[in-house]
C-alpha positions in Angstrom: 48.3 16.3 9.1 48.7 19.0 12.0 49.8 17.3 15.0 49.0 20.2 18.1 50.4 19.8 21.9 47.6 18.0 22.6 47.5 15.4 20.2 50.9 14.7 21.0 50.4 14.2 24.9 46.9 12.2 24.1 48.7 10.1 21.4 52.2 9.2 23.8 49.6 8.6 27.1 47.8 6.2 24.7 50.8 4.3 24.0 52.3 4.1 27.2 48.9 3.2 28.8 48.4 0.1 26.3 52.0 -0.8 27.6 51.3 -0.6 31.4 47.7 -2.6 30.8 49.6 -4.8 29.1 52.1 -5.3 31.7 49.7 -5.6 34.9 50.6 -9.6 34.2 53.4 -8.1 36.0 52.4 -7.5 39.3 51.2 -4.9 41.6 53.5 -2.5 43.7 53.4 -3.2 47.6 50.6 -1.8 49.6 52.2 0.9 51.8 49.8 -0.1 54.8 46.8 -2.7 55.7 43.7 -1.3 55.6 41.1 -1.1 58.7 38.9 -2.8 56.2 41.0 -5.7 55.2 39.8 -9.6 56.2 41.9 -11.5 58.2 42.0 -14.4 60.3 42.9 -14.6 63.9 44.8 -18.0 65.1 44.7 -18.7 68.7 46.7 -21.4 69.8 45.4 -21.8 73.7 42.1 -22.9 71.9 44.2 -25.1 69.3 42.7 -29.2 70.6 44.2 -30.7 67.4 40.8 -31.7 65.8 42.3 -31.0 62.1 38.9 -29.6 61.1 41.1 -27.0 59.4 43.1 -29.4 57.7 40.2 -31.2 55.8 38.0 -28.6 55.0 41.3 -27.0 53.0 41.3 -30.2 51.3 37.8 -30.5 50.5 37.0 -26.9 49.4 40.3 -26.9 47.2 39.8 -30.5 45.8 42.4 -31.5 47.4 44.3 -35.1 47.8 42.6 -36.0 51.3 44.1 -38.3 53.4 43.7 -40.1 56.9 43.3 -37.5 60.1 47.3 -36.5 61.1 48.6 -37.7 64.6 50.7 -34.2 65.8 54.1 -36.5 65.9 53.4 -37.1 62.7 52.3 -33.6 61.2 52.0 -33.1 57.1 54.8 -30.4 55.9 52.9 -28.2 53.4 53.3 -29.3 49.7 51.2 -28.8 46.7 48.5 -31.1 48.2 48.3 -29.1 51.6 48.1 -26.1 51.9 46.8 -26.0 55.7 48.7 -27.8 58.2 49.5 -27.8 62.3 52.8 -26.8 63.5 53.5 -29.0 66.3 55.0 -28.1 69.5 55.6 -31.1 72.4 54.8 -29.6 76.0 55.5 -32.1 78.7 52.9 -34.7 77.2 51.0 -32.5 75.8 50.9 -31.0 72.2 50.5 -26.8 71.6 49.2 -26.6 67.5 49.6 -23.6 65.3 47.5 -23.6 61.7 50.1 -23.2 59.0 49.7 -21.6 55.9 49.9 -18.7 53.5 50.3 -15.8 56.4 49.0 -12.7 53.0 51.4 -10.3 53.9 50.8 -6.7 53.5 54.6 -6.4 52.4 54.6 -10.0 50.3 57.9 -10.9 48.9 56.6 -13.6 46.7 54.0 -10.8 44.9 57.4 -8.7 44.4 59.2 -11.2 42.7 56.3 -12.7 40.8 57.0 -12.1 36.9 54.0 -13.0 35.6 51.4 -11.4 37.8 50.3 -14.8 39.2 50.9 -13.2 43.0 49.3 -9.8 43.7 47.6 -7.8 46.6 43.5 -7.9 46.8 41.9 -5.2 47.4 40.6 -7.3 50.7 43.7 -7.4 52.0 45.3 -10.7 51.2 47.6 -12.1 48.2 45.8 -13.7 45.9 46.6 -15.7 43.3 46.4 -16.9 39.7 47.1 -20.4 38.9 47.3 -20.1 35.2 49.6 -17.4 35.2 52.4 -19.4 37.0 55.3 -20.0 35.1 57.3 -22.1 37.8 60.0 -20.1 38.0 60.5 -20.4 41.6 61.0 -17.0 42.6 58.0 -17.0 45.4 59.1 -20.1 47.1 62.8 -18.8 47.1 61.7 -15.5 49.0 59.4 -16.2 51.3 60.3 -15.5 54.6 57.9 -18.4 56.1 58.5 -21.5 53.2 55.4 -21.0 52.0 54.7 -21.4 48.5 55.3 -25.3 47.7 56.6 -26.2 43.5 54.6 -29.6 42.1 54.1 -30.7 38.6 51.5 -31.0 36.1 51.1 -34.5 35.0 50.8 -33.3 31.3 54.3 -31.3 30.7 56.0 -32.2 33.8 56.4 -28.4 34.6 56.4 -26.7 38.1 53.9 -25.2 39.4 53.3 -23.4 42.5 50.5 -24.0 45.1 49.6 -22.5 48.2 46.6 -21.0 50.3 43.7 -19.1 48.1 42.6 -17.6 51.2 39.1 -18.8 49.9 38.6 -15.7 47.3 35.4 -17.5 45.6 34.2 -17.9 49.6 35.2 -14.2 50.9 34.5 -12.5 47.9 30.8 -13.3 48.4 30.1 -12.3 51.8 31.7 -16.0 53.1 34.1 -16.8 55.8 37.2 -19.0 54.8 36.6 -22.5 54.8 39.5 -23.5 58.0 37.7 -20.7 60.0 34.5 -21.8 59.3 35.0 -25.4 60.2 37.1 -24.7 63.2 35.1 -25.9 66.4 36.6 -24.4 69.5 36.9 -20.7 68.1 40.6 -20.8 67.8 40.6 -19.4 64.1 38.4 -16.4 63.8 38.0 -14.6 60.4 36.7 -10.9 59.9 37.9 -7.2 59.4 41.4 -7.0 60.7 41.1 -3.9 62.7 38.5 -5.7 64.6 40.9 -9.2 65.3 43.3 -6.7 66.3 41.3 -5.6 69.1 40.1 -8.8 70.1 43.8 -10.3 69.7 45.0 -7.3 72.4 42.1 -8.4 74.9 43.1 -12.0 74.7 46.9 -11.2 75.0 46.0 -9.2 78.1 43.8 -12.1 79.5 46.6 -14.7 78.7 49.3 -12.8 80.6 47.9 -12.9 83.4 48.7 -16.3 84.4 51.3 -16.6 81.2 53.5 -13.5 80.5 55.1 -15.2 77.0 51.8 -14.7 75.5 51.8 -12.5 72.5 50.7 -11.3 69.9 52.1 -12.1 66.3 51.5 -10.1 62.9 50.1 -7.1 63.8 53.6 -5.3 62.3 55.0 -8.0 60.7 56.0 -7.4 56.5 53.8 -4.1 56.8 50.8 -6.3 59.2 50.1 -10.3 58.7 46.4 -11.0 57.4 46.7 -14.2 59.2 47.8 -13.2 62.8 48.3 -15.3 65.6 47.9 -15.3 69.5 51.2 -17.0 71.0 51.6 -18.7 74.6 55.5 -19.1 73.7 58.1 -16.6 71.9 56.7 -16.7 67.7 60.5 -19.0 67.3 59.0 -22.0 69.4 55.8 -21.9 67.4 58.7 -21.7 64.0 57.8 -18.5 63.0 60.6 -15.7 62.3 60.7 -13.3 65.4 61.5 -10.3 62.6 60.6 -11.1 59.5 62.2 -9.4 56.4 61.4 -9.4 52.8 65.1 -10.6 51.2 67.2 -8.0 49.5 66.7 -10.3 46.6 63.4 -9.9 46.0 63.5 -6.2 46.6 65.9 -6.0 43.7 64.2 -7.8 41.6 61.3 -5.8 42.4 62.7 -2.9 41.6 64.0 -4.2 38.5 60.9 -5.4 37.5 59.6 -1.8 37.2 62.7 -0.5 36.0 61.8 -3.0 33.0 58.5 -1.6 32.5 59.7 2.2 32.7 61.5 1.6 29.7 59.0 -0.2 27.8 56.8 2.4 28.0 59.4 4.9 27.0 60.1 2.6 24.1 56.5 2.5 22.8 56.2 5.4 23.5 59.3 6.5 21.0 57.5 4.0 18.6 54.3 5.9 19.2 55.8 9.2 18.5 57.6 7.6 14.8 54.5 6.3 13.9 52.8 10.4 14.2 55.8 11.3 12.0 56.0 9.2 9.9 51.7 9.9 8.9 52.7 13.9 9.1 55.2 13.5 6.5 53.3 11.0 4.1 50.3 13.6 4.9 52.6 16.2 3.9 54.1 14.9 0.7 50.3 14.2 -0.4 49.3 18.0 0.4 52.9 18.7 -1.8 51.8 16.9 -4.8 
């Protein structure tokens, strides 16, 4: 058997490209950069009236436990059966709301620490995820610099299992707007291409300062640019959000280690690749011999 340059390269790129298909369970490296073409939504909390039309169409689009419409004293923390909320904020005798939920970081700690590839980045923009891959180790809910992801249990094995905002992939994917954005009835959450909330997000901030200089602008830089990105009349902190959000040095770590481990499985198979060829040449060889 006569094994040329060629053979060699197309037989070791065949082995390590079986590994890294294999291994895509993994995850997906970080997006450098959102694109102008990614969907986002737009949150803006002067036209927040605390109608929790958000809130239930979450729940009825997902399936989800429903319950009695929330009083803002009384808000529901996100768990494995919510994965809208408001974030309440007491002015005088008034209430200031800010939607909750899954912010699909361009930079997203939880897809970095993911090990099974439950967590990655869609090519829309926005994390998506895979609820059969999730093992329940944790790791998302851990890193996430917001306390996103929420860990419930099956009723069958008692296991954890992580739950959070879809974004609506079966809605966006064909031509749809989320369901929150969709049901919203004042036009404070907007949904389309993120270049183009951007824009509208500047001329808003602009409008807002002039009687309210605190008004800002949040997620436009955020973890690499926020696909949920919000229009603030207080400092991001009042509203609970991180003023300068970072992924944790844990999760980069494991990250990197994470692809570290998959270097060297492909070097392995590819060794194995490469004893398998000799091992044919020299049986091939002892035939020719006899």
């Amino acid at each position: 058997m006569k094994l040329d340059r060629r053979g060699f390269l197309k037989a070791s790129a065949g082995t390590a490209g079986v590994v890294l298909l294999g291994s895509q369970g993994l995850g997906t490296v970080a997006r450098a950069a959102s694109s102008g073409q990614d969907l986002a939504m737009l949150v803006d909390v002067s036209r927040c009236v605390g109608c929790w039309w958000c809130y239930a169409a979450c729940k009825n689009y997902n399936s989800l436990t429903e319950t009695i419409k929330p009083e803002p004293e009384d808000s529901p923390e996100l768990s494995p059966d919510c994965w809208t909320t408001l974030f309440p904020l007491k002015k005088g005798d008034d209430w200031s709301l800010r939607k909750q939920a899954c912010m699909h970081c361009t930079d997203a700690a939880c897809v970095e620490v993911c090990p099974t590839g439950a967590l990655s980045y869609n090519e829309m923009g926005f994390v998506q995820y895979d609820r059969e891959k999730c093992s329940g180790c944790g790791y998302c809910a851990q890193n996430c610099p917001f306390g996103i992801p929420q860990l419930g249990s099956t009723s069958v094995t008692g296991a954890g299992v992580m739950d959070k905002c879809t974004f609506c992939i079966d809605r966006v994917s064909n031509g749809q707007p989320t369901a929150c954005s969709e049901a919203c009835t004042t036009g404070a959450i907007t949904f389309g291409k993120r270049s183009e909330l951007l824009d509208n997000a500047g001329k808003r901030v602009t409008e807002l300062e002039k009687q309210n200089p605190s008004a800002n602008l949040y997620g436009k830089t955020e973890l690499g640019g926020l696909h949920v990105m919000y229009v603030l009349d207080e400092a991001p902190d009042t509203y609970g959000l991180p003023v300068d959000p970072k992924v944790p040095a844990a999760a980069e770590v494991r990250g990197i280690l994470k692809w570290l481990g998959i270097g060297v499985a492909v070097v392995a198979a590819a060794g194995f690749g490469l004893n398998y060829l000799i091992a044919k040449m020299r049986i091939a060889r002892g035939g020719e011999s006899e």
